[in-house]
PDBQT receptor file of N, H, CA, C and O in Angstrom, charges set to zero:
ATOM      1  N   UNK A   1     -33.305  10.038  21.453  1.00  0.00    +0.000 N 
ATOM      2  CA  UNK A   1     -32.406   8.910  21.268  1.00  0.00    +0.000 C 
ATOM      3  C   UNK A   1     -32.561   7.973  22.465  1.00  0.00    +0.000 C 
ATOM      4  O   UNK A   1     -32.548   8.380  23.627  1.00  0.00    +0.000 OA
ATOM      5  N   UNK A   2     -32.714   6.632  22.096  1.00  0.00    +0.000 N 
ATOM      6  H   UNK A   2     -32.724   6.301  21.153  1.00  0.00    +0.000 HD
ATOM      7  CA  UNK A   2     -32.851   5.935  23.914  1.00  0.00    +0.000 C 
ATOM      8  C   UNK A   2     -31.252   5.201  23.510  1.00  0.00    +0.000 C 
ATOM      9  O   UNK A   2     -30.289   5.316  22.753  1.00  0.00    +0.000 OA
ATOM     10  N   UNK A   3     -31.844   4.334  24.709  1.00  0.00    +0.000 N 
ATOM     11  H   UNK A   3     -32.626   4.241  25.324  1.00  0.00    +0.000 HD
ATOM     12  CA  UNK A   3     -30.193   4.014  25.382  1.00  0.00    +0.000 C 
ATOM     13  C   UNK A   3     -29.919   3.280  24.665  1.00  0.00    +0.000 C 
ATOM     14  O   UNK A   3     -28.719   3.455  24.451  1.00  0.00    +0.000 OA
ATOM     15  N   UNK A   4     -30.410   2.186  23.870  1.00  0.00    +0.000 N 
ATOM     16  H   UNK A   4     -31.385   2.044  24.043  1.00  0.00    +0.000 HD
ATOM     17  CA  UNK A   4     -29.671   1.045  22.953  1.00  0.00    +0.000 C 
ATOM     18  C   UNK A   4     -29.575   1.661  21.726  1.00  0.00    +0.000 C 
ATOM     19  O   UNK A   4     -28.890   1.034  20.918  1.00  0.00    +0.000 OA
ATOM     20  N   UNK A   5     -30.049   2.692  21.338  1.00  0.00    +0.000 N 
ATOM     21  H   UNK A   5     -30.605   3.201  21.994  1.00  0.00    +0.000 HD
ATOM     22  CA  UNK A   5     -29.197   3.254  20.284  1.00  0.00    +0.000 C 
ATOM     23  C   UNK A   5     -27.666   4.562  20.629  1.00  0.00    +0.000 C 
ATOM     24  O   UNK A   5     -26.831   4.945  19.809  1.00  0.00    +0.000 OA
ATOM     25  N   UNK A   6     -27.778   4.900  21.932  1.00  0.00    +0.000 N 
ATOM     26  H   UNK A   6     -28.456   4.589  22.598  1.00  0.00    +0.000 HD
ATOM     27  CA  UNK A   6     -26.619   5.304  22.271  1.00  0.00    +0.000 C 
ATOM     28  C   UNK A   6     -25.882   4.494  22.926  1.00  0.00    +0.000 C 
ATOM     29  O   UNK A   6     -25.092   5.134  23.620  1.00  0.00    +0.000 OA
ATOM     30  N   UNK A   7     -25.732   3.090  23.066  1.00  0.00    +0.000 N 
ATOM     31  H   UNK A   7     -26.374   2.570  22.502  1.00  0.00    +0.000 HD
ATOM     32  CA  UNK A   7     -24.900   1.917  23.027  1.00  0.00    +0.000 C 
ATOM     33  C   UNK A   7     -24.406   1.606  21.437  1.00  0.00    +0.000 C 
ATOM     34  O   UNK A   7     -23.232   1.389  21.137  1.00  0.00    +0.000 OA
ATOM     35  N   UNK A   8     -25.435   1.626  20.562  1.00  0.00    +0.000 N 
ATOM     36  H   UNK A   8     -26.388   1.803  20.806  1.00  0.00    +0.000 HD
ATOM     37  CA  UNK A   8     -24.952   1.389  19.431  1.00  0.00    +0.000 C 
ATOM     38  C   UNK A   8     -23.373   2.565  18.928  1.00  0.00    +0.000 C 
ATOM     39  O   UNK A   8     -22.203   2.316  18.636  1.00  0.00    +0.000 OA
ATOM     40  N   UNK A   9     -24.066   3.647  19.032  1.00  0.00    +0.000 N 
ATOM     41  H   UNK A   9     -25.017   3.849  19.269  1.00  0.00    +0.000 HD
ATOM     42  CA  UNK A   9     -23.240   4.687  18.491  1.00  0.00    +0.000 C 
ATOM     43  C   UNK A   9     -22.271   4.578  18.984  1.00  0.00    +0.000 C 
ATOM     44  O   UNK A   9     -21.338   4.160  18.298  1.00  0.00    +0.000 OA
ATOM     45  N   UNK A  10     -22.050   4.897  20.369  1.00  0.00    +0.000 N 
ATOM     46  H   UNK A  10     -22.808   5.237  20.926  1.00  0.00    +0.000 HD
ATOM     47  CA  UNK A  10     -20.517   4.534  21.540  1.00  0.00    +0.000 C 
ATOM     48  C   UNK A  10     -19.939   3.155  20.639  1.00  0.00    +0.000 C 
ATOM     49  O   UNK A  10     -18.855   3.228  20.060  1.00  0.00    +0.000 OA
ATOM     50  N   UNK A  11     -20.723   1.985  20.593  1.00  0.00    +0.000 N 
ATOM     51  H   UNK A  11     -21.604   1.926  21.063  1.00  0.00    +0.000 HD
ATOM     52  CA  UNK A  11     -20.181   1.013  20.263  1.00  0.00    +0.000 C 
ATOM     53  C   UNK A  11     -19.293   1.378  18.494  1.00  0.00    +0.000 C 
ATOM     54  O   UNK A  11     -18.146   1.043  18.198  1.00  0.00    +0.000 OA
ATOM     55  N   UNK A  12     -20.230   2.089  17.659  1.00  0.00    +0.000 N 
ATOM     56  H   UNK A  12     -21.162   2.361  17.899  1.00  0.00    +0.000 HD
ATOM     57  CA  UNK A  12     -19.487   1.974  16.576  1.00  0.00    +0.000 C 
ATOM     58  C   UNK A  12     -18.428   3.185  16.951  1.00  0.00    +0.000 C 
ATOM     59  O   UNK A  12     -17.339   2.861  16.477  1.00  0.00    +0.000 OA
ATOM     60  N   UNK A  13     -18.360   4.156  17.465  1.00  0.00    +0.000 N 
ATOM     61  H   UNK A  13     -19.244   4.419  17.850  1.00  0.00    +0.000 HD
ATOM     62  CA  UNK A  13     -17.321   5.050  17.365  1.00  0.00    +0.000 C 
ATOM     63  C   UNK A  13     -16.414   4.475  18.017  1.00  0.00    +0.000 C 
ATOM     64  O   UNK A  13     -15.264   4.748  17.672  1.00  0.00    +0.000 OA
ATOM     65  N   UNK A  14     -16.584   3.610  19.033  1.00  0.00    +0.000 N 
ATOM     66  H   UNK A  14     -17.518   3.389  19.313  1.00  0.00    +0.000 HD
ATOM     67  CA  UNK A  14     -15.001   2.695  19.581  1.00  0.00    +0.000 C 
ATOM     68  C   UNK A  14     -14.396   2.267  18.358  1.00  0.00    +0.000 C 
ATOM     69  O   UNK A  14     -13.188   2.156  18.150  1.00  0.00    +0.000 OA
ATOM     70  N   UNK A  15     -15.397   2.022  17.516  1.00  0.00    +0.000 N 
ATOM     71  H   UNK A  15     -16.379   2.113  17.685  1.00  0.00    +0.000 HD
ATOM     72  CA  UNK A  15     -14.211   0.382  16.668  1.00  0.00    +0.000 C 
ATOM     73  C   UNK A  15     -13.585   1.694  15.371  1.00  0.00    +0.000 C 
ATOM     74  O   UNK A  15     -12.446   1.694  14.904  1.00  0.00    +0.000 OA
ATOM     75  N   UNK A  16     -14.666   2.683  15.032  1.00  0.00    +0.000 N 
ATOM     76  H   UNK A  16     -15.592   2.684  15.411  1.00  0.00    +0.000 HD
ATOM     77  CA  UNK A  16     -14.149   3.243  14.183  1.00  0.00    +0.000 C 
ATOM     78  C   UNK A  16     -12.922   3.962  14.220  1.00  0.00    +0.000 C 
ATOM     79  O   UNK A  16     -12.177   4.052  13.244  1.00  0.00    +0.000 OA
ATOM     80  N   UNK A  17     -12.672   4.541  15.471  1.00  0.00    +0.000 N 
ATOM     81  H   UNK A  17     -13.278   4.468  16.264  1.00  0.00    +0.000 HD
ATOM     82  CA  UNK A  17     -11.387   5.095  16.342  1.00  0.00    +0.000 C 
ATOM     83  C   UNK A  17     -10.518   4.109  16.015  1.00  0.00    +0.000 C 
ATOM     84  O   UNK A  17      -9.817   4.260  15.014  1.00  0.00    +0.000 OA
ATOM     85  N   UNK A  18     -10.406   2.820  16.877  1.00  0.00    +0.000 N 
ATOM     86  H   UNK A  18     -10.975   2.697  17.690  1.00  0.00    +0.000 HD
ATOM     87  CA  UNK A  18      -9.324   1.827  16.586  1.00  0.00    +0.000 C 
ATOM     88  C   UNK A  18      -9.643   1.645  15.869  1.00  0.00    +0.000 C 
ATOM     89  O   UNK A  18      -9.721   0.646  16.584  1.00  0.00    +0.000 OA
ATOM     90  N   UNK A  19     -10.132   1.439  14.704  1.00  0.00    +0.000 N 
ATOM     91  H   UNK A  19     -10.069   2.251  14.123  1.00  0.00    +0.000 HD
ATOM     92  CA  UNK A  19      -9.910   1.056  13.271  1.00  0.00    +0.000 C 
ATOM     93  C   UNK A  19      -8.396   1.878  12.493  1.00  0.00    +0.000 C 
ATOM     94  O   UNK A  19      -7.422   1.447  11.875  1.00  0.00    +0.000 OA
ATOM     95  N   UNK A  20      -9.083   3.900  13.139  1.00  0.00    +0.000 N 
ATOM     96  H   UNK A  20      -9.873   4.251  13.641  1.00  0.00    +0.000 HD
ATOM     97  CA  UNK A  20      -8.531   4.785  12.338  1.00  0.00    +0.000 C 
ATOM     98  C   UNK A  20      -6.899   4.110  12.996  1.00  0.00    +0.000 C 
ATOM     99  O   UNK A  20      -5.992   3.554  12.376  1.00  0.00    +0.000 OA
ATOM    100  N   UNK A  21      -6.983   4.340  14.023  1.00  0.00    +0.000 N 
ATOM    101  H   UNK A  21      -7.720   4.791  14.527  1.00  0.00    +0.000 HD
ATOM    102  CA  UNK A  21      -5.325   4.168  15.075  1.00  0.00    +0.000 C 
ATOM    103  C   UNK A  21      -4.551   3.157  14.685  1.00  0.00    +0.000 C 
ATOM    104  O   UNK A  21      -3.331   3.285  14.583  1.00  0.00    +0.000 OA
ATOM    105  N   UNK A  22      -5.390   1.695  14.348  1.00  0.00    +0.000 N 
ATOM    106  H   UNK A  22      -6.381   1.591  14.431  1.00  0.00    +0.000 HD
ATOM    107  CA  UNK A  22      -4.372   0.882  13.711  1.00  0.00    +0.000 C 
ATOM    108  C   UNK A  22      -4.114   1.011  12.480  1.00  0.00    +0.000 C 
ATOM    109  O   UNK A  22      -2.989   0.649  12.134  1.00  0.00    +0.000 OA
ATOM    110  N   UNK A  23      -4.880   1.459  11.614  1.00  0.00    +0.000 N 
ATOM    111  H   UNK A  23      -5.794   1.752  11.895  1.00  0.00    +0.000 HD
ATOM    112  CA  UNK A  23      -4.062   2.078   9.903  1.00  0.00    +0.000 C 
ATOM    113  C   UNK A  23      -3.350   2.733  10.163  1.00  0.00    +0.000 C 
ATOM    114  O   UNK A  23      -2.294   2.612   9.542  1.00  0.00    +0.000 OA
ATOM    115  N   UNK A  24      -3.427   3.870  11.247  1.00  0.00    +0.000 N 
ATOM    116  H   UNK A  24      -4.285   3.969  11.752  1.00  0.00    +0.000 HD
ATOM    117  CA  UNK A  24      -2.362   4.686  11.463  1.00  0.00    +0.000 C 
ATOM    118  C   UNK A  24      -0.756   4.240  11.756  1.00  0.00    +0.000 C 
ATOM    119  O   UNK A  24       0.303   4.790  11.450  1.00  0.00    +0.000 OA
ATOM    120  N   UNK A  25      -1.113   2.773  12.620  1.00  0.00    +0.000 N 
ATOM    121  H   UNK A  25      -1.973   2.327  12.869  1.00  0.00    +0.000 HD
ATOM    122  CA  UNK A  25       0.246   2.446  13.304  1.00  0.00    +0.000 C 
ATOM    123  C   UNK A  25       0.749   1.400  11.779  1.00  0.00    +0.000 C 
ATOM    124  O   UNK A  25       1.849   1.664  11.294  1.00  0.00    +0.000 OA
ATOM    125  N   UNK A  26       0.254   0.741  11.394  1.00  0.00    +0.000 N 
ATOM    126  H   UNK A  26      -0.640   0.526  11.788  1.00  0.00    +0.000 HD
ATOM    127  CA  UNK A  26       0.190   0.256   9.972  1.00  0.00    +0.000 C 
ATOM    128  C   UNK A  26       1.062   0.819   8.563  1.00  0.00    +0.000 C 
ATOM    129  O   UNK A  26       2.040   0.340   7.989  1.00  0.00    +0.000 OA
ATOM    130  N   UNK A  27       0.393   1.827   8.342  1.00  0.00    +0.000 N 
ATOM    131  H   UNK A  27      -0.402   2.216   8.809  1.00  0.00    +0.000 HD
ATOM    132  CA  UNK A  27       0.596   2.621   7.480  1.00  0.00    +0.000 C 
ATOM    133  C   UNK A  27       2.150   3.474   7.840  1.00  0.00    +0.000 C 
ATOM    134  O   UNK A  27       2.971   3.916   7.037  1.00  0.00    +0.000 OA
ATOM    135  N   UNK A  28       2.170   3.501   9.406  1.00  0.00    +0.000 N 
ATOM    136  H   UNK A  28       1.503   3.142  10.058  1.00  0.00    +0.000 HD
ATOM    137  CA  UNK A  28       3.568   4.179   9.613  1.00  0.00    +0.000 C 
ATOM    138  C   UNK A  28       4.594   2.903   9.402  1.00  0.00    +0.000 C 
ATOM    139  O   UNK A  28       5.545   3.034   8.631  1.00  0.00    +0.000 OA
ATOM    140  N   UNK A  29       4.369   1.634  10.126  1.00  0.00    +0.000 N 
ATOM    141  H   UNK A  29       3.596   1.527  10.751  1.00  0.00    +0.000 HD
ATOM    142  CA  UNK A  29       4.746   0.643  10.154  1.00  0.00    +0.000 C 
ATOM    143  C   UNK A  29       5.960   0.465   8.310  1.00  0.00    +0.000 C 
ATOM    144  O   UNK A  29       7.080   0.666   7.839  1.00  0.00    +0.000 OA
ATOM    145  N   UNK A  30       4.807   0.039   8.060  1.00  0.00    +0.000 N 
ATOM    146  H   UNK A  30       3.898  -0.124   8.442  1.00  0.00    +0.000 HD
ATOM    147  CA  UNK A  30       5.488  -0.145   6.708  1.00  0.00    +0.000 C 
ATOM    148  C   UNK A  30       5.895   1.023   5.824  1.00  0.00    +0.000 C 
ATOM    149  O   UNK A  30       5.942   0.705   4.636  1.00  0.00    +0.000 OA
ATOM    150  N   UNK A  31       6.141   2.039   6.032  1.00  0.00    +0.000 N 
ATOM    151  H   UNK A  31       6.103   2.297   6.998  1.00  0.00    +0.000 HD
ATOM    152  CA  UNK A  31       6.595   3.483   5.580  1.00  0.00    +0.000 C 
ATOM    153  C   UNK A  31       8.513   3.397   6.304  1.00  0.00    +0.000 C 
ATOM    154  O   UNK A  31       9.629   3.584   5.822  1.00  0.00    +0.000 OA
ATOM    155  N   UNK A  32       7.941   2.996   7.705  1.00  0.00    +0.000 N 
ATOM    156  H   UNK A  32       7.034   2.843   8.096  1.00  0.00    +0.000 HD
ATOM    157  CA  UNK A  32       9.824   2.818   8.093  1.00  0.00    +0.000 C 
ATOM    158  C   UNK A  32      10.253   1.304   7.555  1.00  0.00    +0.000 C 
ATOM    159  O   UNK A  32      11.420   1.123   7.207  1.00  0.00    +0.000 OA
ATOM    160  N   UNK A  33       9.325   0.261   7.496  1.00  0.00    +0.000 N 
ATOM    161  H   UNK A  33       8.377   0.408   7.778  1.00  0.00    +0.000 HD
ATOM    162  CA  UNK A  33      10.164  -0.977   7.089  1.00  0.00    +0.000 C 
ATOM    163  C   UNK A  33      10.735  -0.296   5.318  1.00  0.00    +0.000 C 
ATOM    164  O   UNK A  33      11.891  -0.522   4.961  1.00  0.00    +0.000 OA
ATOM    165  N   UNK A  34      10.039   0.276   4.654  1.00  0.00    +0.000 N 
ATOM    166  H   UNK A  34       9.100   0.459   4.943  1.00  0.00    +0.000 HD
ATOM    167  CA  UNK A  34      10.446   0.690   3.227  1.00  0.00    +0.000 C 
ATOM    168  C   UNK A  34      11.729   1.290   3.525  1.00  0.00    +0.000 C 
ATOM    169  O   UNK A  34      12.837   0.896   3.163  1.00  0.00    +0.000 OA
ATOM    170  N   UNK A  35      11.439   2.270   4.216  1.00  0.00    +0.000 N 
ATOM    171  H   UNK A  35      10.539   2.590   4.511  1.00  0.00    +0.000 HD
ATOM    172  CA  UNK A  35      12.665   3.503   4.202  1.00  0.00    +0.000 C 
ATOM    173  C   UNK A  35      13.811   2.972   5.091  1.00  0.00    +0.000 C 
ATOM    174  O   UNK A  35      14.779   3.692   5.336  1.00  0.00    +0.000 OA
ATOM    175  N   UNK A  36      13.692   1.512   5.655  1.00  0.00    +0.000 N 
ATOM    176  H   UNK A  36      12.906   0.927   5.457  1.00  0.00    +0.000 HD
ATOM    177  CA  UNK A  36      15.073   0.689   6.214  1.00  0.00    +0.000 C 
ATOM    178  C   UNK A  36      15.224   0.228   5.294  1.00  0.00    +0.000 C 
ATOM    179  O   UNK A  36      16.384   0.564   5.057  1.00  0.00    +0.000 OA
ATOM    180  N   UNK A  37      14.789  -0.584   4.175  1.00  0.00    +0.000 N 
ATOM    181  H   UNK A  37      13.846  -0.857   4.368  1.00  0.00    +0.000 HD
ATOM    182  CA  UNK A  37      14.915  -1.478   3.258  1.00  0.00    +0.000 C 
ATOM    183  C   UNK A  37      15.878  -0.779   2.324  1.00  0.00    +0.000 C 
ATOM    184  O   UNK A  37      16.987  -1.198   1.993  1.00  0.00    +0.000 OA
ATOM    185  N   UNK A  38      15.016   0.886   1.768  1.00  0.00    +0.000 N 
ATOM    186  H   UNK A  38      14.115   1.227   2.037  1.00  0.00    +0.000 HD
ATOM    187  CA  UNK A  38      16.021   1.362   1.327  1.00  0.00    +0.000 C 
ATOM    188  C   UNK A  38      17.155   2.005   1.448  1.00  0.00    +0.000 C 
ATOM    189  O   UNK A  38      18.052   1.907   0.611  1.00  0.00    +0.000 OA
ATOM    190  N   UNK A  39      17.232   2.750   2.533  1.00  0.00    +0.000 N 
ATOM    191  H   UNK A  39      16.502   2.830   3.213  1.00  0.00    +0.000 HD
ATOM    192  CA  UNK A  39      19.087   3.045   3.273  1.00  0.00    +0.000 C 
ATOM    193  C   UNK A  39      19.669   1.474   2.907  1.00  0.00    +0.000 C 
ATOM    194  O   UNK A  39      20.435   1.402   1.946  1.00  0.00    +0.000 OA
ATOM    195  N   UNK A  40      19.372   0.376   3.549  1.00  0.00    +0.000 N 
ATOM    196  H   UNK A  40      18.750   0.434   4.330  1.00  0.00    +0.000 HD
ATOM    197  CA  UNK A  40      20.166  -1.018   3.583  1.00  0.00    +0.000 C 
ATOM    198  C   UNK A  40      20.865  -0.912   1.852  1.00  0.00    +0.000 C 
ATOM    199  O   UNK A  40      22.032  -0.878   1.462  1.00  0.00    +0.000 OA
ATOM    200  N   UNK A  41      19.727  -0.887   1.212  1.00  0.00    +0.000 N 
ATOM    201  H   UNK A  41      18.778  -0.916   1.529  1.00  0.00    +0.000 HD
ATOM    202  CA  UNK A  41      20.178  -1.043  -0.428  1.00  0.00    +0.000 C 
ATOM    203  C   UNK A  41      20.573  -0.314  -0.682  1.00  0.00    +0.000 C 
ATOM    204  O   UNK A  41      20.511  -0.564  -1.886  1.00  0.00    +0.000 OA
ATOM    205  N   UNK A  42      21.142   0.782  -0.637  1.00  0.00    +0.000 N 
ATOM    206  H   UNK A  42      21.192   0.985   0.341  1.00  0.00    +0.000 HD
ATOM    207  CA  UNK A  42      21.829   1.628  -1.448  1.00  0.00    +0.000 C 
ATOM    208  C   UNK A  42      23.027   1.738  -0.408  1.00  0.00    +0.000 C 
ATOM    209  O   UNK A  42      23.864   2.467  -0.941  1.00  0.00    +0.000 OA
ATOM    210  N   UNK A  43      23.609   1.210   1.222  1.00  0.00    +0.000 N 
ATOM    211  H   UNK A  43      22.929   0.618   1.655  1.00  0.00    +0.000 HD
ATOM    212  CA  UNK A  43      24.547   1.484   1.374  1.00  0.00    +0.000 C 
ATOM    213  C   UNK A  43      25.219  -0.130   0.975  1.00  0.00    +0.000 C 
ATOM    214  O   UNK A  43      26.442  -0.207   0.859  1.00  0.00    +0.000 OA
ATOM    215  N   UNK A  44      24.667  -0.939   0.847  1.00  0.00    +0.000 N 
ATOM    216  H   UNK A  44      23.673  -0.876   0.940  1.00  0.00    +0.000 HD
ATOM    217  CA  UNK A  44      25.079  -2.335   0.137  1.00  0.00    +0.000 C 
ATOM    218  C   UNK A  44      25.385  -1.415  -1.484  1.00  0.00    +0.000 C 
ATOM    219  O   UNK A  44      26.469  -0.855  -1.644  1.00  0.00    +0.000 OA
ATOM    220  N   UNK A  45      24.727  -1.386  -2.148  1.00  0.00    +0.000 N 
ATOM    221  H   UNK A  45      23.846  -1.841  -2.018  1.00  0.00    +0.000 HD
ATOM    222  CA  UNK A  45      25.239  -0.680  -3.450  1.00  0.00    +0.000 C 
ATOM    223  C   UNK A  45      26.376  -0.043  -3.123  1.00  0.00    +0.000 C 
ATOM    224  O   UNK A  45      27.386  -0.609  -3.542  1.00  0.00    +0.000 OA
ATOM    225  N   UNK A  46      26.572   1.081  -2.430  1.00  0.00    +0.000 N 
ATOM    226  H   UNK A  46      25.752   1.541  -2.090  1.00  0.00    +0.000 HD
ATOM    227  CA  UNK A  46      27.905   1.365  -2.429  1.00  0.00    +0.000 C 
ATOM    228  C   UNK A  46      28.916   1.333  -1.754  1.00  0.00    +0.000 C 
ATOM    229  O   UNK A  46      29.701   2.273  -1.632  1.00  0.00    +0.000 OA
ATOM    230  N   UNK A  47      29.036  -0.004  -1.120  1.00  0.00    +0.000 N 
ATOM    231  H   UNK A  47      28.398  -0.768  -1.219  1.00  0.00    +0.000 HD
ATOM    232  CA  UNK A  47      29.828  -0.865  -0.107  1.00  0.00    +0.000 C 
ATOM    233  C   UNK A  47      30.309  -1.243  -1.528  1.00  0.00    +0.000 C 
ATOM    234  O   UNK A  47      31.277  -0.741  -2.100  1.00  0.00    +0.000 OA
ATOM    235  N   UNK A  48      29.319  -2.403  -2.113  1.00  0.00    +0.000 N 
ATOM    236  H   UNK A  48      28.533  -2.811  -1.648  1.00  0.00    +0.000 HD
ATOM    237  CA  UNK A  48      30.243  -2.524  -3.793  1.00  0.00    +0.000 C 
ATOM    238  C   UNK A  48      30.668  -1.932  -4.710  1.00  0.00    +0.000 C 
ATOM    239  O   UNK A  48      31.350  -2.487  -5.572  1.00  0.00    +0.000 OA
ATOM    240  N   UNK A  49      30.449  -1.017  -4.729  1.00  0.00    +0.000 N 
ATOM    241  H   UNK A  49      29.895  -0.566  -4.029  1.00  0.00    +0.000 HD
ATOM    242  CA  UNK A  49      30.954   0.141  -5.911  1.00  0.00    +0.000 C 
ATOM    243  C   UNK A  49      32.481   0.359  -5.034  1.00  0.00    +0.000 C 
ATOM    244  O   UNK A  49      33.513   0.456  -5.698  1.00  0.00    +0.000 OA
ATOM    245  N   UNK A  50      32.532   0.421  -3.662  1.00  0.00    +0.000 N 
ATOM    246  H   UNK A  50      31.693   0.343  -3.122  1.00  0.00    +0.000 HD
ATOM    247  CA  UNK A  50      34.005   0.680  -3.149  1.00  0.00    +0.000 C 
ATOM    248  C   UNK A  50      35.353  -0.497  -3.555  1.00  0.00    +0.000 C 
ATOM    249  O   UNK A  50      36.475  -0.400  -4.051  1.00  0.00    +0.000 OA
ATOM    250  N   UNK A  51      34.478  -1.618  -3.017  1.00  0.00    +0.000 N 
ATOM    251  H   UNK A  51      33.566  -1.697  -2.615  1.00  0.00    +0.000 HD
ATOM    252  CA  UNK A  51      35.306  -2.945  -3.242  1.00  0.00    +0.000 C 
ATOM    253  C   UNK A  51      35.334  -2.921  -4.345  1.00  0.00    +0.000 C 
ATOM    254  O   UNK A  51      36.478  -3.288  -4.612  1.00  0.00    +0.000 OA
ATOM    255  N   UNK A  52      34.646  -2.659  -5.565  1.00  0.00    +0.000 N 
ATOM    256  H   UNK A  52      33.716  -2.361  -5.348  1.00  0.00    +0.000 HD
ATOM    257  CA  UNK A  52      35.274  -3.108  -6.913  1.00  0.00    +0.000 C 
ATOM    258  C   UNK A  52      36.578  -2.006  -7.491  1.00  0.00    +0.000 C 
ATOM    259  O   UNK A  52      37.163  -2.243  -8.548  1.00  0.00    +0.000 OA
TER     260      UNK A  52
């Protein structure tokens, strides 16, 4: 293996790493915006179910 192809490799396993890490932070990301969205809606649902 010479050196500009073990620049290459280093180079793609950096991006593939942060690639994986930001789907990761992503994918968690919008998993808690859902699961706020839904606590919010269902304690609004039965905030109104009280008042009526």
């Amino acid at each position: 293996m010479e050196f500009g192809q073990y620049l290459g490799f280093i180079a793609f396993l950096t991006v593939l790493t942060i690639g994986f890490w930001l789907m990761m932070f992503l994918v968690s990301f919008v998993f808690y915006w859902l699961g706020g969205a839904t606590i919010e809606l269902i304690k609004e649902k039965r905030n109104n179910r009280e008042t009526e």
